[in-house]
C-alpha positions as protocol buffer text, in pm:
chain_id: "A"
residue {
  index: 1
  type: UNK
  ca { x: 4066 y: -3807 z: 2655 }
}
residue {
  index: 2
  type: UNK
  ca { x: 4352 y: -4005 z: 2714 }
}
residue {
  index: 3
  type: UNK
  ca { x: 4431 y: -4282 z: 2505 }
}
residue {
  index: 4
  type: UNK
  ca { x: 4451 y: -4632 z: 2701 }
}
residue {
  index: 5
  type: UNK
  ca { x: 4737 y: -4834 z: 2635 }
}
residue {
  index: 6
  type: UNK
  ca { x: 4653 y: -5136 z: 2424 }
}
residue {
  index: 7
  type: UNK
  ca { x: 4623 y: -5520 z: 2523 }
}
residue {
  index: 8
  type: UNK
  ca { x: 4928 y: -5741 z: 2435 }
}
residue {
  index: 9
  type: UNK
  ca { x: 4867 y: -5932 z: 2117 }
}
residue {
  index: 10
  type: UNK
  ca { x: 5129 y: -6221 z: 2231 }
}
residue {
  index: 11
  type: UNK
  ca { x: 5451 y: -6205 z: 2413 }
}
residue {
  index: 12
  type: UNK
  ca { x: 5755 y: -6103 z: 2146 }
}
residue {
  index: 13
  type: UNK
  ca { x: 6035 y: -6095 z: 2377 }
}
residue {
  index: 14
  type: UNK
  ca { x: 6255 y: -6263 z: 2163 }
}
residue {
  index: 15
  type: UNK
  ca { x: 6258 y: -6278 z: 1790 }
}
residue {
  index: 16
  type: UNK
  ca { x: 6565 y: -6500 z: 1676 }
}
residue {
  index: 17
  type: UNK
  ca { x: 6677 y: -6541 z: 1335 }
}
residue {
  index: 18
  type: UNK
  ca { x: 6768 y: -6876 z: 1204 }
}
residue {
  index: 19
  type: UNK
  ca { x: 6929 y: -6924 z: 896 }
}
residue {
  index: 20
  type: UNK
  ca { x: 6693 y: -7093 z: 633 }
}
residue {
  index: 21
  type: UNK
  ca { x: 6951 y: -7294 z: 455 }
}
residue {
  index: 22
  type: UNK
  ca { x: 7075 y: -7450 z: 740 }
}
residue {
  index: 23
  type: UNK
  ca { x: 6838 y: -7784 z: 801 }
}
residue {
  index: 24
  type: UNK
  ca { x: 7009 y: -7860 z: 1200 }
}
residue {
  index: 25
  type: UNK
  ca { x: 6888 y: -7533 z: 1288 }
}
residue {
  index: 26
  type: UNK
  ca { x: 6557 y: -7522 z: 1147 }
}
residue {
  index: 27
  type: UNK
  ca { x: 6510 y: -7838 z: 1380 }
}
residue {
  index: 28
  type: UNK
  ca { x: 6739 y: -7681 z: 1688 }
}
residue {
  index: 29
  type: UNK
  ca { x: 6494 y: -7381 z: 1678 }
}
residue {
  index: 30
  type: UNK
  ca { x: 6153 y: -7641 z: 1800 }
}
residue {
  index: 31
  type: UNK
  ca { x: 6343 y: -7659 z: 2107 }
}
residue {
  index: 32
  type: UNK
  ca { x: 6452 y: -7277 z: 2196 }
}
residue {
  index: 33
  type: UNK
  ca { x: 6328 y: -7036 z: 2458 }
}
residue {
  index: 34
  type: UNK
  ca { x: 6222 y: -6800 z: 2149 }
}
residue {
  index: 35
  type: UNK
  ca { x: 5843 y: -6613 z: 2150 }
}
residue {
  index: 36
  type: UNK
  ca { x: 5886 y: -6560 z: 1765 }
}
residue {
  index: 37
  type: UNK
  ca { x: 6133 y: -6719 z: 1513 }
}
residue {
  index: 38
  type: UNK
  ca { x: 6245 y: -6555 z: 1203 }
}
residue {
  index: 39
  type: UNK
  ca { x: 6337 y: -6781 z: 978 }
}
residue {
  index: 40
  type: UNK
  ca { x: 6556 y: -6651 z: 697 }
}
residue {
  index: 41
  type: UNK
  ca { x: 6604 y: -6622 z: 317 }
}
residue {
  index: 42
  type: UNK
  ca { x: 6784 y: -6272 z: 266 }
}
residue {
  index: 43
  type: UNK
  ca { x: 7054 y: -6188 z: 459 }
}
residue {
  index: 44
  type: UNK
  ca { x: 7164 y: -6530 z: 650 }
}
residue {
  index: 45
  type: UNK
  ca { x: 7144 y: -6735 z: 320 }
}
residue {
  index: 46
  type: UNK
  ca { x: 7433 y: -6714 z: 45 }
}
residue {
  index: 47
  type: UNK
  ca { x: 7330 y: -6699 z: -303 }
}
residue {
  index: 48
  type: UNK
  ca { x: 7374 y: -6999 z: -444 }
}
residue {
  index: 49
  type: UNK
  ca { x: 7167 y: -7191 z: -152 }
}
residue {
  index: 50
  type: UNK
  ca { x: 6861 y: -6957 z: -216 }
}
residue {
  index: 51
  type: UNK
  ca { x: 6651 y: -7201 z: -350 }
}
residue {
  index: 52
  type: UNK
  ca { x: 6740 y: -7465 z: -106 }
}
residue {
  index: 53
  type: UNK
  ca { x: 6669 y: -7240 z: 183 }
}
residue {
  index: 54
  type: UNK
  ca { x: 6297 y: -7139 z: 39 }
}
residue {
  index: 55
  type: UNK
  ca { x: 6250 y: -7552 z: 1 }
}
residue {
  index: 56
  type: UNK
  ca { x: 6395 y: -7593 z: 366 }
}
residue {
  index: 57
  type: UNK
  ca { x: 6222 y: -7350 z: 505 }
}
residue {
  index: 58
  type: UNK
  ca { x: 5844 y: -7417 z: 335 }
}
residue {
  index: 59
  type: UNK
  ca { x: 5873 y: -7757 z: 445 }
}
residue {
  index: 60
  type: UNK
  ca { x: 5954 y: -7638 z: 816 }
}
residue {
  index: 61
  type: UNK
  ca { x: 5675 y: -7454 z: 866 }
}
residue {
  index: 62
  type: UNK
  ca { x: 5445 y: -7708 z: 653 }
}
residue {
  index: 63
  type: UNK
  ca { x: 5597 y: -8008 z: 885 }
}
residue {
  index: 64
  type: UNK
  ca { x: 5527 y: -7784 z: 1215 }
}
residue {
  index: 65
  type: UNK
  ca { x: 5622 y: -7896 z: 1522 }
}
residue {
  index: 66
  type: UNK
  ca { x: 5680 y: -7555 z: 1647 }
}
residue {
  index: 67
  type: UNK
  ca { x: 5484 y: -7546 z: 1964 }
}
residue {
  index: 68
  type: UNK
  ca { x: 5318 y: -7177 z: 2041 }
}
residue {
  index: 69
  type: UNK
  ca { x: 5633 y: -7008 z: 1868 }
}
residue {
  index: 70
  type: UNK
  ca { x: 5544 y: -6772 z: 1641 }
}
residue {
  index: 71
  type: UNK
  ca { x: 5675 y: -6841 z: 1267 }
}
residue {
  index: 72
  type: UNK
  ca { x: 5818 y: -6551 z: 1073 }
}
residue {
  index: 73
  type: UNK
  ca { x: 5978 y: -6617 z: 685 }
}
residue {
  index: 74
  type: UNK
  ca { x: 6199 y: -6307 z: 644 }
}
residue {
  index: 75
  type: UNK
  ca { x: 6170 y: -6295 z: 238 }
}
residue {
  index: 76
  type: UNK
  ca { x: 6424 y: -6142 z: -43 }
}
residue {
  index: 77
  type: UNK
  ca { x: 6311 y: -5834 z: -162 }
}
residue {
  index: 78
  type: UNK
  ca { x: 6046 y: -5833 z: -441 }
}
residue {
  index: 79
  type: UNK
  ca { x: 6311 y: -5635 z: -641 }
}
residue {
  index: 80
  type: UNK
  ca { x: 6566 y: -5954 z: -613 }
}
residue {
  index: 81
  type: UNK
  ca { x: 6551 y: -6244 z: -851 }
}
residue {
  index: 82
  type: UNK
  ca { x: 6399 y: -6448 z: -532 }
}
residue {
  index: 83
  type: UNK
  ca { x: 6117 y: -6265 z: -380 }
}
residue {
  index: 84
  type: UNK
  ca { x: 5867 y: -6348 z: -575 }
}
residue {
  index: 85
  type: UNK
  ca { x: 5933 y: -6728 z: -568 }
}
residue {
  index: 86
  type: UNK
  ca { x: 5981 y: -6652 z: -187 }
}
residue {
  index: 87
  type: UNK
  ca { x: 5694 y: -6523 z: -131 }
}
residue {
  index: 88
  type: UNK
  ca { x: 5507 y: -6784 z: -330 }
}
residue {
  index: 89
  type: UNK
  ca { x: 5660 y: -7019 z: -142 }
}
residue {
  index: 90
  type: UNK
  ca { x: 5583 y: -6868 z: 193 }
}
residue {
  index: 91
  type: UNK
  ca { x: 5218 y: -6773 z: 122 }
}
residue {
  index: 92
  type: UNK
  ca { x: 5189 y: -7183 z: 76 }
}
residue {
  index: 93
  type: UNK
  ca { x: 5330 y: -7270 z: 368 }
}
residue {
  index: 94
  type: UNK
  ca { x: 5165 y: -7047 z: 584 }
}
residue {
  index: 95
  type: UNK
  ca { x: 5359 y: -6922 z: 849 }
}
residue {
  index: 96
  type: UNK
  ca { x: 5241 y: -6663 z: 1100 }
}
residue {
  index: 97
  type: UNK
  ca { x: 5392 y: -6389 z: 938 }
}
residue {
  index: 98
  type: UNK
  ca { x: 5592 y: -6300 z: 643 }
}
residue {
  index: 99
  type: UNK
  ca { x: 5847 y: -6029 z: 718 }
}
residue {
  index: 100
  type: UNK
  ca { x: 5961 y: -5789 z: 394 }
}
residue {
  index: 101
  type: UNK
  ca { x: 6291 y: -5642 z: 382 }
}
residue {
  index: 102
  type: UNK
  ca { x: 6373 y: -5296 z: 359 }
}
residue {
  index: 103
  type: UNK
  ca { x: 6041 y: -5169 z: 324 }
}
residue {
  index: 104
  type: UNK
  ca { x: 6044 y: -4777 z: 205 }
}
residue {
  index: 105
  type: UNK
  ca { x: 5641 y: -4687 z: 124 }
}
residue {
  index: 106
  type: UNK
  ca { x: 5317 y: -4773 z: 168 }
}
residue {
  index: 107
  type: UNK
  ca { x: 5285 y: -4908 z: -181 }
}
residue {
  index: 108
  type: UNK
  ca { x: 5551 y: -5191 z: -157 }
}
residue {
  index: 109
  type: UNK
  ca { x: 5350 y: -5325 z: 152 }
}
residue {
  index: 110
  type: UNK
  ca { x: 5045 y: -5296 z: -49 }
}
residue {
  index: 111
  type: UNK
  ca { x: 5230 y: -5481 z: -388 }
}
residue {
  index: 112
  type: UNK
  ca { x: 5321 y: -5728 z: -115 }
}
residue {
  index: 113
  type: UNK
  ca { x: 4970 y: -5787 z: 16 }
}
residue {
  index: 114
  type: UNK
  ca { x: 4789 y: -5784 z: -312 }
}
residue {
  index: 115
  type: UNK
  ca { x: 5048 y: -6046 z: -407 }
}
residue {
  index: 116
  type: UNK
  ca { x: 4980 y: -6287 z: -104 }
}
residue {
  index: 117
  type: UNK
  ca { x: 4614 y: -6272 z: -186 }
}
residue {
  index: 118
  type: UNK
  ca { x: 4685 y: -6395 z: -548 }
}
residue {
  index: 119
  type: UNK
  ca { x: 4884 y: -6689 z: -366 }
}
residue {
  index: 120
  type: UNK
  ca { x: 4654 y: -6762 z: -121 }
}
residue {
  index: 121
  type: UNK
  ca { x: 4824 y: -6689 z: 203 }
}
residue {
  index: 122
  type: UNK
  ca { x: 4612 y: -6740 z: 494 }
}
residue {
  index: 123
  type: UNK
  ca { x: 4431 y: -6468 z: 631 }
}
residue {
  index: 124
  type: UNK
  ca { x: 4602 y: -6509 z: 978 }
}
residue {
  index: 125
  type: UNK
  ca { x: 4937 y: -6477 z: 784 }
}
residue {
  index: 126
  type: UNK
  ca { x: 5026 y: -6092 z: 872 }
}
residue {
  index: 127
  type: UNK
  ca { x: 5277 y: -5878 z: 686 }
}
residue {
  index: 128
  type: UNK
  ca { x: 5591 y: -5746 z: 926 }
}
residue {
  index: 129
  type: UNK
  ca { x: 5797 y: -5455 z: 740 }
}
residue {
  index: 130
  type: UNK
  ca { x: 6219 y: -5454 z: 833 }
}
residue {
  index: 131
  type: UNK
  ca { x: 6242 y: -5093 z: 916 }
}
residue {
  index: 132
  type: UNK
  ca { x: 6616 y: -5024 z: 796 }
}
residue {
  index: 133
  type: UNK
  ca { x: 6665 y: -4731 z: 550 }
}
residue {
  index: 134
  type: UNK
  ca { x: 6664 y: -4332 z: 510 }
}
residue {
  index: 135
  type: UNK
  ca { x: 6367 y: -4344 z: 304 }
}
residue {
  index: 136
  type: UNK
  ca { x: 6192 y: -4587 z: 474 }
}
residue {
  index: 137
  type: UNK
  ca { x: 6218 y: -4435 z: 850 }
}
residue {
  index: 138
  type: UNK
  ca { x: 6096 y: -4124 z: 704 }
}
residue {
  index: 139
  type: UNK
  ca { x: 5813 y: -4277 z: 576 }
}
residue {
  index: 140
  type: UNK
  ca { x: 5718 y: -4523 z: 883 }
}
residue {
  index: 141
  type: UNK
  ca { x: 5371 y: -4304 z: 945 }
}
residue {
  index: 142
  type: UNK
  ca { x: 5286 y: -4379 z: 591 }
}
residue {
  index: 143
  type: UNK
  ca { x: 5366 y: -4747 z: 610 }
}
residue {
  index: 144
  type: UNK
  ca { x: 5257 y: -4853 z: 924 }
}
residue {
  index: 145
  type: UNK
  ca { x: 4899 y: -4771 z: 768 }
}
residue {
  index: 146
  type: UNK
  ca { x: 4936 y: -4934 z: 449 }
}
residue {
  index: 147
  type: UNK
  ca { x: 4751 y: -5194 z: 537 }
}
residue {
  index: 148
  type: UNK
  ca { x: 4485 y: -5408 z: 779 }
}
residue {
  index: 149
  type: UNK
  ca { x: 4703 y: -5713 z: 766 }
}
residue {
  index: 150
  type: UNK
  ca { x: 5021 y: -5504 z: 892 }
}
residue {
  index: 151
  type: UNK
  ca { x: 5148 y: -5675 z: 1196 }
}
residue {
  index: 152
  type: UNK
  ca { x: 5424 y: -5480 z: 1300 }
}
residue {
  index: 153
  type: UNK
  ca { x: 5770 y: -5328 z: 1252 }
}
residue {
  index: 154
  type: UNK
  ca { x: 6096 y: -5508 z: 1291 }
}
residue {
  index: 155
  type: UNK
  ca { x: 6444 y: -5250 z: 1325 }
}
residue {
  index: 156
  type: UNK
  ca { x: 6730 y: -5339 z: 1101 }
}
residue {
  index: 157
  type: UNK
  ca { x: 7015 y: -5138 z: 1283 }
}
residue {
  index: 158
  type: UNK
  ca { x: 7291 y: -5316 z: 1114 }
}
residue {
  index: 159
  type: UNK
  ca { x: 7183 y: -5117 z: 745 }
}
residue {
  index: 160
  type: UNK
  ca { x: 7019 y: -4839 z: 931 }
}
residue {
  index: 161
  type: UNK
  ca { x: 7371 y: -4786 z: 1086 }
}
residue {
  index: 162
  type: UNK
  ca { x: 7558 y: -4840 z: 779 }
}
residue {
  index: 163
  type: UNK
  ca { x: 7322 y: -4587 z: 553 }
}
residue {
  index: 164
  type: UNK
  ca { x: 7331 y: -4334 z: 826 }
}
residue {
  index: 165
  type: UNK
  ca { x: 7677 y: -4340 z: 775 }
}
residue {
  index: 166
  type: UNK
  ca { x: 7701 y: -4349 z: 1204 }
}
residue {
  index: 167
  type: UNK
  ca { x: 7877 y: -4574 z: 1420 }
}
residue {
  index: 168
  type: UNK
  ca { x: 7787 y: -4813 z: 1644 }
}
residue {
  index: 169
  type: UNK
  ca { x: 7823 y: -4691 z: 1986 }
}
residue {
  index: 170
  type: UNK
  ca { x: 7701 y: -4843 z: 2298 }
}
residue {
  index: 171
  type: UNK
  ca { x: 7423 y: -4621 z: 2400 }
}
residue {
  index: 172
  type: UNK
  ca { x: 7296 y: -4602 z: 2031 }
}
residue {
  index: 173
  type: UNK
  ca { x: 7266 y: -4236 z: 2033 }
}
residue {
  index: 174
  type: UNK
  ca { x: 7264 y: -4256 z: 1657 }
}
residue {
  index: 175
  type: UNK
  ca { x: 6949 y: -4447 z: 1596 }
}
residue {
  index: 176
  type: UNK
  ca { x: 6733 y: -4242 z: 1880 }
}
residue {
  index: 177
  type: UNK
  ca { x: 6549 y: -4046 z: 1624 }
}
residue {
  index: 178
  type: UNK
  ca { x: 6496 y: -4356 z: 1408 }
}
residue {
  index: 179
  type: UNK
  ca { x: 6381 y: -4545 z: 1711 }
}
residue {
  index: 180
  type: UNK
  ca { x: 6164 y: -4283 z: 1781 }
}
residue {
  index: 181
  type: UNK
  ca { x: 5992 y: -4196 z: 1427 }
}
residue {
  index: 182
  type: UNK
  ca { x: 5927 y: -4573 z: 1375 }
}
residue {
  index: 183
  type: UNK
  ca { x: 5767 y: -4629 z: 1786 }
}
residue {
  index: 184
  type: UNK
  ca { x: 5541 y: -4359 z: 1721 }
}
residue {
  index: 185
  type: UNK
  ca { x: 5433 y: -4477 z: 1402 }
}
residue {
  index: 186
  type: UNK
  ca { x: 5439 y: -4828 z: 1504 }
}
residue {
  index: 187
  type: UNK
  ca { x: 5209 y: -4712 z: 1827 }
}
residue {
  index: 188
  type: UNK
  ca { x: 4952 y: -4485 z: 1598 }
}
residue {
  index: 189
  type: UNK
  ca { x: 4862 y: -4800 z: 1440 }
}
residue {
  index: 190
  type: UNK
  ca { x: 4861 y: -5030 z: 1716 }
}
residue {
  index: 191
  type: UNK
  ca { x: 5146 y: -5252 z: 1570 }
}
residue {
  index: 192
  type: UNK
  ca { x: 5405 y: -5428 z: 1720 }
}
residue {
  index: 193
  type: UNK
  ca { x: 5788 y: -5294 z: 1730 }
}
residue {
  index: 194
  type: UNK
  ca { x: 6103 y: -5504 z: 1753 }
}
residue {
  index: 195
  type: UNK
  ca { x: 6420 y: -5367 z: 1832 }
}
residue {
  index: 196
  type: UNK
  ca { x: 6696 y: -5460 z: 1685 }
}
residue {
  index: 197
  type: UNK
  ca { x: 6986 y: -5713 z: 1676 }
}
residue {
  index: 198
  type: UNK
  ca { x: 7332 y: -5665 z: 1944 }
}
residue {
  index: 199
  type: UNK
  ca { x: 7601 y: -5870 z: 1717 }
}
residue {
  index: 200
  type: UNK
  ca { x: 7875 y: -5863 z: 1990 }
}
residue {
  index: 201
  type: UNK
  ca { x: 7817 y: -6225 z: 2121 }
}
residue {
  index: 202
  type: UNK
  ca { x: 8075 y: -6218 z: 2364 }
}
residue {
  index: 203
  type: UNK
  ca { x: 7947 y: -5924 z: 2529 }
}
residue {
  index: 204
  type: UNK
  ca { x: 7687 y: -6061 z: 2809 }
}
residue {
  index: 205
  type: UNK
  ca { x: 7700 y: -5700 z: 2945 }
}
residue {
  index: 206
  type: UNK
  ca { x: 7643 y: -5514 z: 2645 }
}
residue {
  index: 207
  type: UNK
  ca { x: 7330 y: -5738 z: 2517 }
}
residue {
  index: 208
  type: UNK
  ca { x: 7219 y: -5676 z: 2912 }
}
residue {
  index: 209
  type: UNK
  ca { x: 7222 y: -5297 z: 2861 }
}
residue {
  index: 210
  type: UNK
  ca { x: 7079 y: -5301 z: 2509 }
}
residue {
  index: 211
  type: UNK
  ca { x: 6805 y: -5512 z: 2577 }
}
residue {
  index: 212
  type: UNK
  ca { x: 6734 y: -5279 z: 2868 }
}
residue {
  index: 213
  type: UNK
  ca { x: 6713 y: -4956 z: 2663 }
}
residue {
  index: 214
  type: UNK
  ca { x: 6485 y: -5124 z: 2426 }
}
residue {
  index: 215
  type: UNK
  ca { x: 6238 y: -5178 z: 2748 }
}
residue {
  index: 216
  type: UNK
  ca { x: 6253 y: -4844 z: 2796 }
}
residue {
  index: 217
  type: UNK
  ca { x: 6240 y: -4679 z: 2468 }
}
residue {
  index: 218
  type: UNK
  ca { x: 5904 y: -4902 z: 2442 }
}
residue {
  index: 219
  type: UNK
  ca { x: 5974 y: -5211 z: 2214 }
}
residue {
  index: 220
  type: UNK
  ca { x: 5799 y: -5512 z: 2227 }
}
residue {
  index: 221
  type: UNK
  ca { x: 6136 y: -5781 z: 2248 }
}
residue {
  index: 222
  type: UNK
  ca { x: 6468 y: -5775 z: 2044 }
}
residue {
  index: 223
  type: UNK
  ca { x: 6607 y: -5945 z: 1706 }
}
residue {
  index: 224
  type: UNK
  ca { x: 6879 y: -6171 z: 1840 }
}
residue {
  index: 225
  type: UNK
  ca { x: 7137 y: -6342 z: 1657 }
}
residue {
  index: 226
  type: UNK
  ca { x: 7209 y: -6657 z: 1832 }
}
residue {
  index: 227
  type: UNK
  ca { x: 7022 y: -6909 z: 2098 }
}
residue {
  index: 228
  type: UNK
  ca { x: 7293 y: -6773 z: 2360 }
}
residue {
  index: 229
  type: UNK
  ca { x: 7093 y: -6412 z: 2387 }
}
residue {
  index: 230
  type: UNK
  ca { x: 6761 y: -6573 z: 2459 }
}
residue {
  index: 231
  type: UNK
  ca { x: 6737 y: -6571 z: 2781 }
}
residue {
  index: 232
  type: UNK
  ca { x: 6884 y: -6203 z: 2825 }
}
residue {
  index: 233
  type: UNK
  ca { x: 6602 y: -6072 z: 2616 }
}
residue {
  index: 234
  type: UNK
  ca { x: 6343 y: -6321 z: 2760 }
}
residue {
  index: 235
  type: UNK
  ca { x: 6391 y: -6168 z: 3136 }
}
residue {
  index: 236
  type: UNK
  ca { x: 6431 y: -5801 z: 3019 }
}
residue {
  index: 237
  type: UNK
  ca { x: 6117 y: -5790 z: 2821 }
}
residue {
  index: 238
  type: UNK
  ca { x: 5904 y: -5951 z: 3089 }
}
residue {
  index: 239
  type: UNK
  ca { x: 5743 y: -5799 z: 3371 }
}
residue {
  index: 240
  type: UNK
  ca { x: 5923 y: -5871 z: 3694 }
}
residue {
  index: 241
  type: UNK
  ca { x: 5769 y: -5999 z: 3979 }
}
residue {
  index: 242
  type: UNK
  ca { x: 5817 y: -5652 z: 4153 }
}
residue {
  index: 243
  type: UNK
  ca { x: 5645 y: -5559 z: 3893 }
}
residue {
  index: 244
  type: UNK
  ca { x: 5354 y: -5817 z: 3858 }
}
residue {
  index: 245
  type: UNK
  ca { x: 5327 y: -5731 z: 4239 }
}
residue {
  index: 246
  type: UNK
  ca { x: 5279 y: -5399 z: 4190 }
}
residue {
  index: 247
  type: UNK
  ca { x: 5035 y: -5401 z: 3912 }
}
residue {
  index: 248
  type: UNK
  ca { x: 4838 y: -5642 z: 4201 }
}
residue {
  index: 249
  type: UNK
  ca { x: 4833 y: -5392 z: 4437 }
}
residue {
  index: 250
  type: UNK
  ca { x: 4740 y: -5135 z: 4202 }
}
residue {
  index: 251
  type: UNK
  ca { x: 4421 y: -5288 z: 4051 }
}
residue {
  index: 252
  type: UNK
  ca { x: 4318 y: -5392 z: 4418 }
}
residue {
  index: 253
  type: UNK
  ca { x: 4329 y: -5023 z: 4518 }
}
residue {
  index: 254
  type: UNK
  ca { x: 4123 y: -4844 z: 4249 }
}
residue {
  index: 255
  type: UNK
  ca { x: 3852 y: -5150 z: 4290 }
}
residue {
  index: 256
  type: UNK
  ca { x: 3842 y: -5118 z: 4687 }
}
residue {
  index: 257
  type: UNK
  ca { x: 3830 y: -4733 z: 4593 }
}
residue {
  index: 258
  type: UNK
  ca { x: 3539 y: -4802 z: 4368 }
}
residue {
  index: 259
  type: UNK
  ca { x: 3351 y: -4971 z: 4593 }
}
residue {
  index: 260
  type: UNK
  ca { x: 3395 y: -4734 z: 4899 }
}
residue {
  index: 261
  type: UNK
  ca { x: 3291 y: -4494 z: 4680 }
}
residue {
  index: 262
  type: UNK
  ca { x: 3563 y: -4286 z: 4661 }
}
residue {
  index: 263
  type: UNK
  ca { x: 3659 y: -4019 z: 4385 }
}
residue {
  index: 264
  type: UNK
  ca { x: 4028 y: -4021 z: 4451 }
}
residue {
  index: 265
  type: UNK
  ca { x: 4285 y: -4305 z: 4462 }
}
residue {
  index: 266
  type: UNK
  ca { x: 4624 y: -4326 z: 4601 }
}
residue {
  index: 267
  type: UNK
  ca { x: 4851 y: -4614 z: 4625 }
}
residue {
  index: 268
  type: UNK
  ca { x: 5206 y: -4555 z: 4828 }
}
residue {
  index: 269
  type: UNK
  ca { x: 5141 y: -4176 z: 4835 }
}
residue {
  index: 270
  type: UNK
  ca { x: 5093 y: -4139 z: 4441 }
}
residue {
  index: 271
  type: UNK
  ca { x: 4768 y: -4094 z: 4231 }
}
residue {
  index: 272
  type: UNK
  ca { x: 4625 y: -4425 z: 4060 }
}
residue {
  index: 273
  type: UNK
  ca { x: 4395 y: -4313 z: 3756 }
}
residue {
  index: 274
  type: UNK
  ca { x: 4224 y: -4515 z: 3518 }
}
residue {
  index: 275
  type: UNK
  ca { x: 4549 y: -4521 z: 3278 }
}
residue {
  index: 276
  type: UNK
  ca { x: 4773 y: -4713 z: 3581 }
}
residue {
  index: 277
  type: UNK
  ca { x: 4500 y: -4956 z: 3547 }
}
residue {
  index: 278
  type: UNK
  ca { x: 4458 y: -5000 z: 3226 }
}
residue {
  index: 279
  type: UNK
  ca { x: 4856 y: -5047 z: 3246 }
}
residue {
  index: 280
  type: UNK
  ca { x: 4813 y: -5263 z: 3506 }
}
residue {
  index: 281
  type: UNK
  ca { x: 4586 y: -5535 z: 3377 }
}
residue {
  index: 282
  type: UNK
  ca { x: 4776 y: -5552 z: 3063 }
}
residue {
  index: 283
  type: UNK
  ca { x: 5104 y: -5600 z: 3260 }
}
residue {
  index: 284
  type: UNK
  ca { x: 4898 y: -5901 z: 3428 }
}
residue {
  index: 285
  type: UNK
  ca { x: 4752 y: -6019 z: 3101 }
}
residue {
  index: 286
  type: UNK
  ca { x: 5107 y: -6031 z: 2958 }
}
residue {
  index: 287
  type: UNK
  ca { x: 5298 y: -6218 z: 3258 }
}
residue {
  index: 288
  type: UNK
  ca { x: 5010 y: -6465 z: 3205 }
}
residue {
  index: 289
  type: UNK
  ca { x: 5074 y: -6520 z: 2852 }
}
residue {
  index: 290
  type: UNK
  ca { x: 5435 y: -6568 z: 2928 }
}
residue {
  index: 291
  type: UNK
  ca { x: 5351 y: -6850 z: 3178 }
}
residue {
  index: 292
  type: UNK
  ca { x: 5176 y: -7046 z: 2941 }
}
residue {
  index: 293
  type: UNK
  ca { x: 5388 y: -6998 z: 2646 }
}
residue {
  index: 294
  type: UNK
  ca { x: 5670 y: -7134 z: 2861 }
}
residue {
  index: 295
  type: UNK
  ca { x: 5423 y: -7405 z: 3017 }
}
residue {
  index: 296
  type: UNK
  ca { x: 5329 y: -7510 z: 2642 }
}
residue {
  index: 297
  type: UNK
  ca { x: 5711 y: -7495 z: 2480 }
}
């Protein structure tokens, strides 16, 4: 039997990081178009303002004032003199997620978890994994089911790139078997997948294109760098209203079908089954979610 594809949890269109040392942006980011925030203590926060940015960023998500935004605290690893004040910290403010850094086995998700029980991390507070190493893409099957409270898989192309020893090219042709090991994995387990960040910010085109092929390679939204790539992300990774229109027409054929008692559907010449539908309602059920986040932001 065919599998059906799965409801959408919540829109992730666009998952921007924000720099946790940086108080202006921490308040900038209650007013951006962004589905999910990532707000940052490894890579976007120089060493000696580490313990600044934890305080910062614990009292942002304590203060709220978010909206519907999802609330992501991208930790230091639990290797680092940080993480485990990090994720101390984070599992008391309780965001909606608490993303872990080069993740390479099952066992450093499950370190991780056993961790935020002994800190008391809310049970809605999920675990996201940065997929960006060797090791760690070869062991995305493993990881993705480590654990219940695994909420999905964000791609860290920057380091994947640079321990691939690749390049970065425009069509990404390195990182397609990466992409691919991590989606099915990611799928499997009925996670969420994020692609990964364009860094070029003067290259509308480019972040056009990119955003594009991570629609159809199957991600859920993109990692974005700045509040200027919002809104490319934001229309790429929602349905369009050809789209929407479509998926209409498509449920209103099977159920007139249904009710005339027929065994066979077609729509425009082409076979409906109950996969397009399936497809079709959760195409619906996402361009709904969409409207209100933007109706509630």
């Amino acid at each position: 039997m065919t599998d059906q594809p799965k409801a959408p949890s919540r829109p992730r269109r666009s998952m921007l990081y924000m720099p946790g040392s940086n108080p202006r942006a921490l308040e900038k980011a209650k007013t951006l178009a962004a589905d999910s925030l990532i707000l940052d203590l490894e890579d976007a926060v120089a060493v000696d303002a580490k313990a600044e940015a934890r305080r910062l960023v614990a009292e942002a998500v304590k203060g709220g004032g978010y909206g519907p935004r999802e609330l992501i605290i991208r930790i230091n690893g639990l290797d680092t003199p940080w993480g485990l004040e990090d994720l101390q910290a984070a599992c008391a403010a309780g965001p909606d997620a608490i993303l872990l850094p080069k993740v390479e086995s099952a066992e450093m998700v499950q370190h991780a978890e056993a961790l935020m029980t002994q800190y008391g991390a809310p049970a809605r507070t999920t675990i996201w994994c940065m997929m960006e190493t060797p090791r760690g893409i070869l062991r995305a099957e493993e990881i993705a089911g480590a654990s219940k409270r695994l909420g999905g898989f964000v791609m860290g192309t920057n380091d994947l790139t640079k321990e691939l020893q690749a390049r970065h090219t425009p069509d990404r042709l390195p990182l397609i078997p990466s992409f691919a090991l991590c989606l099915l994995a990611a799928r499997a387990e009925g996670l969420a997948i994020i692609d990964g960040t364009f860094t070029d910010l003067n290259d509308d085109e480019g972040l056009i294109a990119s955003c594009r092929q991570g629609v159809e390679l199957g991600f859920d939204g993109k990692t974005l760098l700045h509040p200027k790539q919002l809104a490319a992300a934001n229309e790429a990774f929602a349905p369009s209203d050809a789209e929407i229109e479509q998926a209409r027409r498509i449920i209103e054929a099977f159920e007139k079908a249904e009710t005339e008692g027929k065994g066979v559907v077609l729509l425009d010449g082409k076979l409906v089954e109950n996969l397009h539908v399936a497809e079709a309602k959760n195409l619906l059920a996402k361009a709904e979610m969409i409207a209100r986040l933007n109706a509630e932001a």
